[in-house]
C-alpha positions in Angstrom: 27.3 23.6 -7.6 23.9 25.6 -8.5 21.1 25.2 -6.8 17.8 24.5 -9.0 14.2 24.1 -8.0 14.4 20.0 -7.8 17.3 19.7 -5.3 18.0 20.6 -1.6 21.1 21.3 0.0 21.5 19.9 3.8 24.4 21.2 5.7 24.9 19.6 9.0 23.7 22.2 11.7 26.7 21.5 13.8 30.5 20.0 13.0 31.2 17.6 15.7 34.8 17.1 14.5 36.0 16.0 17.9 33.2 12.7 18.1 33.9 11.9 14.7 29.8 13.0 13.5 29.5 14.9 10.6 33.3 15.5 10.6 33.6 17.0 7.1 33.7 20.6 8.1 32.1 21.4 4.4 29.7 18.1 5.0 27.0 18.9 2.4 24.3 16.3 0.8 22.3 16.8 -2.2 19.1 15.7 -2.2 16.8 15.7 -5.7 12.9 15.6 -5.9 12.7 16.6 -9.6 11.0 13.2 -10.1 8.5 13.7 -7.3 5.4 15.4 -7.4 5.0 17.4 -4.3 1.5 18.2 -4.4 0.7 14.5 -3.8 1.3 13.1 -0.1 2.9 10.4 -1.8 5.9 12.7 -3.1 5.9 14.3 0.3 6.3 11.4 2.0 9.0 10.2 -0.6 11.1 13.3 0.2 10.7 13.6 3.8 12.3 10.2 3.9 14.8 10.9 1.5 15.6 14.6 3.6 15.4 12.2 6.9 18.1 9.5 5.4 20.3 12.6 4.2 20.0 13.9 7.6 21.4 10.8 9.4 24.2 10.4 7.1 25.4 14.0 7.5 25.7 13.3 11.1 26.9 9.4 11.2 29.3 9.0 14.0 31.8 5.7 13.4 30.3 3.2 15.4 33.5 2.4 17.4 33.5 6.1 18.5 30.5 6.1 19.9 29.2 6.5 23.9 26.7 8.2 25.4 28.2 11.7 25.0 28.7 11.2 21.5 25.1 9.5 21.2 23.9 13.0 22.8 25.5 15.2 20.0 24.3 12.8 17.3 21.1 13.1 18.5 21.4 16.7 18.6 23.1 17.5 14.8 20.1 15.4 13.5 17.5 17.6 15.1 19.4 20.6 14.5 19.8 19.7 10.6 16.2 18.4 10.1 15.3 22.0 11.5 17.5 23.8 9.4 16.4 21.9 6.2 12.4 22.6 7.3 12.3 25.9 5.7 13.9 24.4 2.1 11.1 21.4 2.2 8.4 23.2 3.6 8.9 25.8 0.9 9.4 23.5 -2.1 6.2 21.7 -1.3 4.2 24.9 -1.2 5.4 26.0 -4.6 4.7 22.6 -6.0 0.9 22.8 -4.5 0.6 26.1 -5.5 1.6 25.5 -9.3 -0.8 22.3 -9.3 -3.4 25.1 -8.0 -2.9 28.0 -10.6 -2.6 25.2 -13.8 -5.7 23.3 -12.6 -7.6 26.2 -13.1 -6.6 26.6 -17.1 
């Protein structure tokens, strides 16, 4: 798989093979934003909730496995993956910005 400059790759934070969340141990999602544009808030907000649904599926527990302590280390792969992912999204809106920036001024 190569990785281009209009997709993200999310790996969940934490394999929680034992609860059944994110119990792929290579769990990867790809997540595209080639047709966004990232120097709007619109496109921002369109990715973070595309990053945010990739998120919860990486770390989906089957409902009939779930209790508390399972609930707990949902709750904690999401925050850990969203975190891990921050850099990736934070990064590809900057460049985005940045281009808008330098070609605006042609």
């Amino acid at each position: 798989m190569s990785i281009t400059k209009s997709t993200l790759i999310l790996a969940a934070a934490a394999v929680l093979v034992a609860t059944g969340a994110a119990a792929e141990s290579n769990a990867l999602r790809v997540v595209n934003h080639s047709d966004l544009d990232l120097s709007t808030q619109a496109g921002v907000n369109i990715l973070e909730h595309r990053v945010h649904r990739a998120v919860l599926s990486l770390c989906s527990v089957n409902p009939v496995a779930s209790s508390a302590a399972v609930d707990v280390e949902q709750a904690r792969c999401e925050a850990e993956t969203a975190a891990a992912v921050r850099e990736q999204v934070d990064a590809r809106i900057a460049a985005q910005r940045s281009l808008k920036l330098r070609t605006a001024g042609l």
